[in-house]
C-alpha positions as CSV (number, residue, x, y, z in Angstrom):
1,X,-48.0,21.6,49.2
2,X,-49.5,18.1,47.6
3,X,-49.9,16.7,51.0
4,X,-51.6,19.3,53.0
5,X,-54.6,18.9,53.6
6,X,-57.1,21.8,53.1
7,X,-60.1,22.4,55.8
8,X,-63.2,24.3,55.8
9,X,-65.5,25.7,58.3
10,X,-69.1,24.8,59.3
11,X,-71.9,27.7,59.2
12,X,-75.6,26.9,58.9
13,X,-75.1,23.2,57.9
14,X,-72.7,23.8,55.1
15,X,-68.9,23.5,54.9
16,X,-67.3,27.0,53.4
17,X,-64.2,28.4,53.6
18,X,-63.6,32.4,54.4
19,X,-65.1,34.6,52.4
20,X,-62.2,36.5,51.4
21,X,-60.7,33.3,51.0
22,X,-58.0,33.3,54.2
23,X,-56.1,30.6,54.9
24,X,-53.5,29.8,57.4
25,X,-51.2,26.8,57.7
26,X,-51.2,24.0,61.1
27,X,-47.6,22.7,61.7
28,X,-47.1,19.7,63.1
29,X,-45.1,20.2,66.2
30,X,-43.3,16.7,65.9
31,X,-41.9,17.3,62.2
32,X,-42.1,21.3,62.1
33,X,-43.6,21.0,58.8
34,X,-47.3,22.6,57.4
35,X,-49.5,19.8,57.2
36,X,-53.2,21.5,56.9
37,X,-54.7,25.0,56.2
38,X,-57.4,26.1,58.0
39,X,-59.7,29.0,56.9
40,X,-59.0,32.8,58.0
41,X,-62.7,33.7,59.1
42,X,-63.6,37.4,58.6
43,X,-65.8,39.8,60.9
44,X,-68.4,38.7,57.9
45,X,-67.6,34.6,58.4
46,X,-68.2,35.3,61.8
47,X,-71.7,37.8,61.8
48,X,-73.0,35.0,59.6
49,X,-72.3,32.0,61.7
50,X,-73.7,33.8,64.5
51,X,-76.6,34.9,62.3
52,X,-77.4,31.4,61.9
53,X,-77.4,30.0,65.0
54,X,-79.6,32.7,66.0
55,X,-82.3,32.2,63.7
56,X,-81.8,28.3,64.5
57,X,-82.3,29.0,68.1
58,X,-85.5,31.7,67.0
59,X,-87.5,30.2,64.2
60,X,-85.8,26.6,63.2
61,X,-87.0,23.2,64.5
62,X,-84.6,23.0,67.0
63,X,-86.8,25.8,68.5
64,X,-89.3,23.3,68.3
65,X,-87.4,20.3,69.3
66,X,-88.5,18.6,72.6
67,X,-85.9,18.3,75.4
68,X,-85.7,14.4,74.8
69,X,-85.3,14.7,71.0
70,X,-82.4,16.9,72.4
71,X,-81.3,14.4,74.4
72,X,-81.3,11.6,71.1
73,X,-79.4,13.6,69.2
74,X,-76.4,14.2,72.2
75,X,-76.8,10.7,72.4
76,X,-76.1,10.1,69.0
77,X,-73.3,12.4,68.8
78,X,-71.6,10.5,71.8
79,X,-71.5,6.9,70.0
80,X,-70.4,8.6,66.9
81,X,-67.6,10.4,68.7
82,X,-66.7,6.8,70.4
83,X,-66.7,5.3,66.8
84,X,-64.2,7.9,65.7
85,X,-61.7,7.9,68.5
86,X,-59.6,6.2,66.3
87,X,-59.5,8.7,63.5
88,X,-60.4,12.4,65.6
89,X,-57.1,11.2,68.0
90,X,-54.7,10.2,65.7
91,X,-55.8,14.0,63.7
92,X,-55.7,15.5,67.8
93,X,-52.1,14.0,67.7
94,X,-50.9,15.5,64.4
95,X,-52.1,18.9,64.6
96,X,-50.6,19.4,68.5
97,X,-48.2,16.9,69.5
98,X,-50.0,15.0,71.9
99,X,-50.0,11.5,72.0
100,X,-52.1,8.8,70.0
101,X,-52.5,6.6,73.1
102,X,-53.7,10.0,74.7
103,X,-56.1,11.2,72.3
104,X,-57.6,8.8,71.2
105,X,-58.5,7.4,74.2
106,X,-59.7,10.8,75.4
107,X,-61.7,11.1,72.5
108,X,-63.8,7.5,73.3
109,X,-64.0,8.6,76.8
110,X,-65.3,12.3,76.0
111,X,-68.5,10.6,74.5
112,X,-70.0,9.8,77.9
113,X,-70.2,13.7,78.6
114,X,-72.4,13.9,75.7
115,X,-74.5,11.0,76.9
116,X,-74.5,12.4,80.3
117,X,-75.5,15.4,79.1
118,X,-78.1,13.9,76.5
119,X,-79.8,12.0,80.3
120,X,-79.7,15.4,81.4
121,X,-81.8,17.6,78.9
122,X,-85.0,16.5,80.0
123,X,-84.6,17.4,83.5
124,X,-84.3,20.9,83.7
125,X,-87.0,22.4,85.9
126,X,-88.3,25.2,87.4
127,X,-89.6,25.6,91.0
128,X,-93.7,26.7,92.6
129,X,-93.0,29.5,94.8
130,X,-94.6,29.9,98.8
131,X,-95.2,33.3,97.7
132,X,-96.8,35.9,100.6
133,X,-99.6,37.2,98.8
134,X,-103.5,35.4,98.2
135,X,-105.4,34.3,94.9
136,X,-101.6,34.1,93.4
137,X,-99.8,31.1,92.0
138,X,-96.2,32.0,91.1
139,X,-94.2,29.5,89.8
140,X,-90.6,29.7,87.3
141,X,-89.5,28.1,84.1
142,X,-86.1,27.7,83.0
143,X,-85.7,28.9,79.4
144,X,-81.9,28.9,77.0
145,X,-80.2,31.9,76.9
146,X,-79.7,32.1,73.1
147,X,-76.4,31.8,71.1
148,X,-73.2,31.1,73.2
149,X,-69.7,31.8,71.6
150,X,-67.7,29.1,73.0
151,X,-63.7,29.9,73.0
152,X,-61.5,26.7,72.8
153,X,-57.9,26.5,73.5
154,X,-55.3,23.4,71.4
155,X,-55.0,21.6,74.3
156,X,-57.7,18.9,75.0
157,X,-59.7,20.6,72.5
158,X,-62.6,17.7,72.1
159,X,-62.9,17.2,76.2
160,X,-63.4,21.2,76.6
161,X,-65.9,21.7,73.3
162,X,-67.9,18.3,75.0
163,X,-68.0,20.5,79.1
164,X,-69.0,23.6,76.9
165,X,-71.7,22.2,74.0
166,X,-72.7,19.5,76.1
167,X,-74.7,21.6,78.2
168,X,-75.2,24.7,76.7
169,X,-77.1,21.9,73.9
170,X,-79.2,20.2,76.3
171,X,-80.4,23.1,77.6
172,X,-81.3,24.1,74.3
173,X,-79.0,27.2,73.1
174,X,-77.2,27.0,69.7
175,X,-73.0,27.4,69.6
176,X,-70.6,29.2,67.4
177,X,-67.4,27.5,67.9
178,X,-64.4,29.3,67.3
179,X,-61.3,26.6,67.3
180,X,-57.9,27.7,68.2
181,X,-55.8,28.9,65.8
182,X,-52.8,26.7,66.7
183,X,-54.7,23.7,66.1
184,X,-57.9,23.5,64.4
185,X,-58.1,20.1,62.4
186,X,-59.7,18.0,65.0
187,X,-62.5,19.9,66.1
188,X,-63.7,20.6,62.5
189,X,-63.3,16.9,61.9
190,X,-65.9,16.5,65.1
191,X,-68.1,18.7,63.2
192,X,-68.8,16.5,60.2
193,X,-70.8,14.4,63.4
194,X,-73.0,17.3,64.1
195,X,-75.0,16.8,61.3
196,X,-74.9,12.9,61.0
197,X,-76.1,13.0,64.8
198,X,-79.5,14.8,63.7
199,X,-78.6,18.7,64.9
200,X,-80.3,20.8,62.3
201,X,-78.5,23.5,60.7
202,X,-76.9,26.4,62.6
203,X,-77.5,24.5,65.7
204,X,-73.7,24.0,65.8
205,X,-71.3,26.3,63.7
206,X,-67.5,26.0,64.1
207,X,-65.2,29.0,62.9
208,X,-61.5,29.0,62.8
209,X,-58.9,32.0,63.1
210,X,-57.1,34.5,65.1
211,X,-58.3,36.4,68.1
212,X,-58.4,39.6,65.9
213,X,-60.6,39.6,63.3
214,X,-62.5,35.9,64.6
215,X,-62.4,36.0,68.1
216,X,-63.0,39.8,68.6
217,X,-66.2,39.8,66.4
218,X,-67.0,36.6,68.3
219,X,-67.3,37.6,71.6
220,X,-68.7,41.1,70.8
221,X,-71.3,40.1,68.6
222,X,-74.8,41.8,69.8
223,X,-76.7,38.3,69.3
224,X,-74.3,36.2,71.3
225,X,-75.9,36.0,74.7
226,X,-73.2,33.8,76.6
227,X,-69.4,33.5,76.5
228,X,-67.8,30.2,77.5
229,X,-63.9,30.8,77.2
230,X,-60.9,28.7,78.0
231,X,-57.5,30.5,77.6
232,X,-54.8,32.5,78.9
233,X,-55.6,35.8,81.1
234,X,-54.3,37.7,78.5
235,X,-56.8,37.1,76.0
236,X,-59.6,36.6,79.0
237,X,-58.9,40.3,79.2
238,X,-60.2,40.8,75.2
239,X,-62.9,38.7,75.8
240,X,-64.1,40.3,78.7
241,X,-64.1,43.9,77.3
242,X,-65.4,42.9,73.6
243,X,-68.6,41.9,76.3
244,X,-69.6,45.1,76.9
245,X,-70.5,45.3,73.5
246,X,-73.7,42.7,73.9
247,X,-73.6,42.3,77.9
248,X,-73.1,38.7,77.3
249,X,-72.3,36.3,80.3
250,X,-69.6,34.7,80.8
251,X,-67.6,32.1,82.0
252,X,-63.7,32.0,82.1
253,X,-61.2,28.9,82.8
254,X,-57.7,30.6,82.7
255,X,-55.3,27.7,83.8
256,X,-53.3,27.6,86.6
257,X,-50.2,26.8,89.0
258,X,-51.4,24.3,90.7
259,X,-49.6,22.6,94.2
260,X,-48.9,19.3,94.7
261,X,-48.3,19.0,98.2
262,X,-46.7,15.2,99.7
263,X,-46.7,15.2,103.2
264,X,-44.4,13.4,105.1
265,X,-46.7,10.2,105.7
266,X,-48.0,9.9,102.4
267,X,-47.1,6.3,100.0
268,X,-44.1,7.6,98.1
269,X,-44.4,5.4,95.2
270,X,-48.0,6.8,94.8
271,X,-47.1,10.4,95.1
272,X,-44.1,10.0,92.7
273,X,-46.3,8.3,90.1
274,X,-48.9,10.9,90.5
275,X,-46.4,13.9,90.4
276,X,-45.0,12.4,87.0
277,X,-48.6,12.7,85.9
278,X,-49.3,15.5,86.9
279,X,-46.6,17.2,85.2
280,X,-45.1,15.2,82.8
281,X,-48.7,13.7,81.3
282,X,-49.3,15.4,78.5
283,X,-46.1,17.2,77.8
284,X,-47.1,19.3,80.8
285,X,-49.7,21.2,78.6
286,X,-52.6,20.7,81.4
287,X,-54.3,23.9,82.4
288,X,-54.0,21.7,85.8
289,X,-51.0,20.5,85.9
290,X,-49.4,20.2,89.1
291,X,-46.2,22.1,88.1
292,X,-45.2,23.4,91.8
293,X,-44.0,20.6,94.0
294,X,-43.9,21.1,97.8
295,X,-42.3,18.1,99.5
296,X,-41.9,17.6,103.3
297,X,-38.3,18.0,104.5
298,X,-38.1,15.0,105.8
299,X,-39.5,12.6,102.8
300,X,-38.2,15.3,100.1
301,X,-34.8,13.9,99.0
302,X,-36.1,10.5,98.7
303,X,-38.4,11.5,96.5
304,X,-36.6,13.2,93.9
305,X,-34.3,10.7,93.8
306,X,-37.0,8.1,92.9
307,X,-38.9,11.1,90.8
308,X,-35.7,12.1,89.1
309,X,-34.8,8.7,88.0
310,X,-38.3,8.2,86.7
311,X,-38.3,11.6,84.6
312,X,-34.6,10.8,83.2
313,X,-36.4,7.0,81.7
314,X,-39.3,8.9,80.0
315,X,-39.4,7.9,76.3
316,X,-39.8,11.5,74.0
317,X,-40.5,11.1,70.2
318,X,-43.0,10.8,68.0
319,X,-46.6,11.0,69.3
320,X,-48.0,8.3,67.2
321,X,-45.6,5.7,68.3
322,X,-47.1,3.4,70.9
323,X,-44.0,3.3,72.7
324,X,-43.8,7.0,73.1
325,X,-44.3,8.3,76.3
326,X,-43.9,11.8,76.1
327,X,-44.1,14.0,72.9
328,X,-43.4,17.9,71.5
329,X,-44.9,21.2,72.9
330,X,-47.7,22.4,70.5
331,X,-45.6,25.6,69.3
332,X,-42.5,27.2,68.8
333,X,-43.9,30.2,71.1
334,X,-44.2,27.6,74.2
335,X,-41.0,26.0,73.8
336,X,-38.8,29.8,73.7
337,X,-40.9,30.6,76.7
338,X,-39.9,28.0,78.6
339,X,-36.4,28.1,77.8
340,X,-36.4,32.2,78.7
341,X,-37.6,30.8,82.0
342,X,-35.8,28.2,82.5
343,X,-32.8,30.1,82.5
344,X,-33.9,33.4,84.4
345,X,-34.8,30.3,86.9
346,X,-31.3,29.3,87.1
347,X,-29.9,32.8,87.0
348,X,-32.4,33.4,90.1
349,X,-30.8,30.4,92.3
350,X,-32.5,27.5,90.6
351,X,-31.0,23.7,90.4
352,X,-31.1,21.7,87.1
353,X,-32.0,18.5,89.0
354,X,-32.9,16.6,85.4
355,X,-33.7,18.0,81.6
356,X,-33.1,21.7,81.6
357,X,-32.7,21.8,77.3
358,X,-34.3,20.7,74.2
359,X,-33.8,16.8,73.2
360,X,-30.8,15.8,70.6
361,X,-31.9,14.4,67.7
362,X,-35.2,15.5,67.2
363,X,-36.3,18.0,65.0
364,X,-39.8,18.9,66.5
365,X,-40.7,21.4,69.3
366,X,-39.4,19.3,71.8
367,X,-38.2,19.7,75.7
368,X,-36.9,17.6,78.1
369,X,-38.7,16.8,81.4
370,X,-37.4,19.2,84.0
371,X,-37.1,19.1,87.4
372,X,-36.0,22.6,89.3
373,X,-35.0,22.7,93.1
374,X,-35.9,26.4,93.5
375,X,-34.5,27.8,97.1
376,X,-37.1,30.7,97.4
377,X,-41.4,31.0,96.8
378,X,-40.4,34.5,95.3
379,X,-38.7,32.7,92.1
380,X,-40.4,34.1,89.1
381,X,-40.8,30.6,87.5
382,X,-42.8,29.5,90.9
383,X,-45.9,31.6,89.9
384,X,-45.5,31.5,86.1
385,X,-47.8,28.9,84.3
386,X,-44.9,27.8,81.4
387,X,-47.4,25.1,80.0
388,X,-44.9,22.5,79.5
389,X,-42.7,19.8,81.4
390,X,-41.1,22.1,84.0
391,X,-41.2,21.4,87.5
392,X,-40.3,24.1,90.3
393,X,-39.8,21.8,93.5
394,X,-39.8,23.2,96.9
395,X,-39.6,21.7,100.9
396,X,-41.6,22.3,104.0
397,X,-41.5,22.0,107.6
398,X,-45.1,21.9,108.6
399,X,-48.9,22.1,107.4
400,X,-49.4,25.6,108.3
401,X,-46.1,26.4,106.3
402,X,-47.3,24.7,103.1
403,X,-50.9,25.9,103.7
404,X,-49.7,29.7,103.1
405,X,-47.1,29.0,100.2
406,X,-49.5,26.7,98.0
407,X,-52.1,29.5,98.5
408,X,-50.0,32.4,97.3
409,X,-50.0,32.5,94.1
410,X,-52.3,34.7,91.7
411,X,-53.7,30.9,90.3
412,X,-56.1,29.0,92.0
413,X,-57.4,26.1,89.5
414,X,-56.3,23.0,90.5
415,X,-54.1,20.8,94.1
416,X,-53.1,17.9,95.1
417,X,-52.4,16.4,98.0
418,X,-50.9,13.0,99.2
419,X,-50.9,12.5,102.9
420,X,-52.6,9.1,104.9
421,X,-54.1,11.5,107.8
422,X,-57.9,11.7,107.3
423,X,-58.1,14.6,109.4
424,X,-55.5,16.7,107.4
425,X,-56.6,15.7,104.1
426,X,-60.2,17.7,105.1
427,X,-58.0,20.5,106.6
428,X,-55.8,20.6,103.6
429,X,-59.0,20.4,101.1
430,X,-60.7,23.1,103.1
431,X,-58.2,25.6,103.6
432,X,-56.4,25.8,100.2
433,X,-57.6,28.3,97.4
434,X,-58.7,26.4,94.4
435,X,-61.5,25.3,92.5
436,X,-60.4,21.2,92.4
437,X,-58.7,19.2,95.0
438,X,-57.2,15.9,94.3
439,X,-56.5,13.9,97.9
440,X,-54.3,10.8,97.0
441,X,-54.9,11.0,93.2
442,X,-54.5,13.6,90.2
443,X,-56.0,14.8,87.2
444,X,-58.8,12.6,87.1
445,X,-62.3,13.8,85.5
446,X,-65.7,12.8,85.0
447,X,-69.0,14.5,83.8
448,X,-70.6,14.1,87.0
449,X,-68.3,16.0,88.6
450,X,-67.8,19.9,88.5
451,X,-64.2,21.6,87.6
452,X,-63.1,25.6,87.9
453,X,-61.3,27.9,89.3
454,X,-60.9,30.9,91.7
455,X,-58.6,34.2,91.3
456,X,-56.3,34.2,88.8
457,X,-58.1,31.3,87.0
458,X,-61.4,32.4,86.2
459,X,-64.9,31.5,87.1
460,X,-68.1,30.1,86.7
461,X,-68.2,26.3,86.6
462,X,-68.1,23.0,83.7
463,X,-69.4,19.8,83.4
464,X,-71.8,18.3,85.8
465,X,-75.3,18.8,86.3
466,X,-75.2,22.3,87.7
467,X,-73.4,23.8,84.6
468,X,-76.7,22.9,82.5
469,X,-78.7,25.7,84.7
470,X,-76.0,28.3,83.5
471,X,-76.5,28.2,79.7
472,X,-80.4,29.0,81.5
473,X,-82.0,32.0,83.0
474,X,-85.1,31.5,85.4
475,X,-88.5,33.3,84.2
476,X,-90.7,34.0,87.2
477,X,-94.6,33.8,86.0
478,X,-97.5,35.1,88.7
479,X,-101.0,33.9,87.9
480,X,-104.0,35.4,89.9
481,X,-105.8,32.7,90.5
482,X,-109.0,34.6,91.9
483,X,-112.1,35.7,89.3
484,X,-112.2,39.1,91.3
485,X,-111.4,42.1,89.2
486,X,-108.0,43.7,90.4
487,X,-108.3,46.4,93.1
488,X,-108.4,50.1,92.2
489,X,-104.1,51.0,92.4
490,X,-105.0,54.5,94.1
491,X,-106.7,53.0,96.7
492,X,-104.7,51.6,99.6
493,X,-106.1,49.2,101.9
């Protein structure tokens, strides 16, 4: 254990470790072996991180703080963030498999959410009312809702903490972090900025550990005010009835089965490259990854032929190679899910077009890119998020055909679409059931721009301008503006 490398958590400005003394070990999916431990926070861990951020957001100068001093100190923590990439990516890559070219350059590019976010903390406003009454001037402020509990999955771990604290910050709330379990290393590394940007303490407190003790005394805790929670339904479920504890709001973004629809006229080449992307970009471990392919009959074997050909060239290995194109699955749980489905797949009618099986020769959590030619829309693996390289492909006839098998699904995050028509790319965008559409491009992002779902995968909104209003609440105040006494109440005129 002389090479593992031992982490703590942050609570009120100060780096602890669990008070019973937990810990837990982080595996690096490309080796299989422990690399870190991470704290084990208790119930206690957690009621005193919360505690903190309370009073921080009660009583301590960031109470205090003006909305541009906010803004400095988002600011700040956005260059430091872009002077990090280096280190916080190559730690993202270790601790989940992804890749160094990845990370790291998600991590640079994650800073301009906090400086959009640090331009936006001094424009929150209120509205002056046309109310119907005389001698009244009613007007509303916009005021922080208190401490928010924000949830992070593995996956893209510093982009989601950036759509969730970005905000919620500017706005002026505090956050208790909790970092997932599976992989915690980076975003604890991004907390040693918090306090080098100017945040005072308990403004930001980041605990690590399992849904049950950490999560569940989390997102029940009577001071937490808002719940921001990215994860599978099954937990969503948890989070949602732990709320009735503190009537907490919240916010859920559940992944998804998204469509990737290519019409007959679209530019092949383009809607290959952006199908590989889409599913095969990140090992597949996109809560928007375009995992269900519907092709045009008439385009649809030329496609896979150019898409399988491309799949079969991808380069798996080891995530901090440059060359590496494609690396492991976070965990051991992913990778025996998919190959449960995989097979049920093929026992259901499914073709193997390419992959199908775990790599030779690598002893990591490791799976091929797959490509499945599935006959039927009622094939289990077509409505099952697997969160990994699998690809359930399927042909249509016409729009209105495509229209009602890309909408039925329980999901509803994320489509794309590749057609030249003008006219159908407004149908298309109109008419199917999800919270993004991509027309002639995929998973693209930007903090301008909002991203959620519908159904099956969640709601309430991130990044953008419109997400800082939901870490507020609007307080109407009515002034009588008239120096005659109020009427007597029993009298009605």
């Amino acid at each position: 254990m002389a090479d593992v490398k031992t982490y703590k958590m942050l609570i009120d400005g100060e780096w602890v470790g669990a008070s019973d003394g937990g810990m837990f070990d982080s595996v690096n999916p490309s080796t299989g072996q422990v690399w870190s431990r991470v704290p084990e926070a208790t119930a206690a861990d957690v009621d005193r991180a919360v505690r903190a951020a309370d009073r921080a957001f009660t009583s301590g100068p960031w109470a205090e703080m003006l909305p541009s001093a906010r803004g400095r100190c988002l600011r700040k923590l956005g260059d430091l963030l872009a002077q990090k990439s280096e280190e916080l990516g190559r730690t993202e890559s270790i601790d989940t498999g992804k890749m160094l070219k990845e990370t790291r350059w998600q991590a640079k590019y994650i800073a301009e959410f906090f400086h959009f976010y640090a331009g936006c903390a001094d424009k929150i406003s209120g509205e002056t009312l046309p109310i119907d009454k005389p001698d009244l001037f009613v007007f509303t402020r916009r005021e922080p809702l208190g401490v928010v509990a924000a949830v992070v999955p593995w996956n893209s771990q510093l982009f989601l903490v950036a759509v969730k604290i970005g905000p919620a910050l500017a706005a002026g709330n505090t956050v208790v972090l909790k970092a997932s379990e599976h992989a915690s290393a980076a975003m604890l590394e991004f907390g040693e900025l918090i306090e080098e940007a100017g945040f005072p303490p308990g403004v930001v407190n980041i605990v690590t550990g399992h849904g049950d003790p950490c999560g569940k005394a989390l997102t029940s805790h009577p001071l937490v005010a808002r719940i921001s929670f990215t994860g599978g339904p099954g937990a969503a479920r948890h989070v949602l009835y732990n709320s009735a504890e503190n009537f907490a709001e919240v916010s859920l973004e559940l992944g998804g089965k998204s469509p990737f629809i290519v019409f007959d006229d679209a530019d092949i080449e383009s809607a290959v490259n952006g199908s590989i992307a889409g599913i095969f970009g990140a090992t597949g471990q996109s809560c928007v990854a375009g995992s269900r392919l519907y092709l045009h009959e008439d385009i649809a074997d030329e496609f896979l032929v150019k898409m399988t050909a491309l799949a079969e060239k991808i380069l798996i290995g080891d995530p901090l190679a440059e060359e590496t194109q494609m690396g492991p699955l976070c965990t051991t749980g992913q990778l025996e899910h998919i190959e449960r489905e995989v097979a049920h797949a093929v026992s259901e009618g499914a073709k193997v077009l390419t992959g199908g099986k775990r790599p030779e020769g690598l002893p990591g959590t490791y799976y091929e890119p797959t490509i499945l030619d599935c006959p039927r829309q009622d094939l289990r693996i077509v409505d099952t998020e697997l969160f990994g390289p699998v690809l359930a492909v399927q042909r249509f006839r016409t729009e209105e055909e495509v229209l009602k098998l890309a909408n039925d699904t329980k999901h509803g995050l994320a489509a794309g679409i590749f057609t030249r028509s003008g006219a159908r790319q407004m149908r298309m965008a109109k008419a199917i059931r999800a919270g993004i559409v991509w027309v002639n491009t995929y998973r693209v992002v930007s903090p301008i721009a909002e991203f959620g779902g519908v159904k099956g995968s969640g709601y309430g909104r991130e990044s953008g301008f419109q997400a800082m209003y939901d870490y507020t609440r609007p307080k109407t105040v009515w002034v009588n503006t008239s120096d005659a006494p109020m009427a007597n109440p029993f009298v009605m005129r």
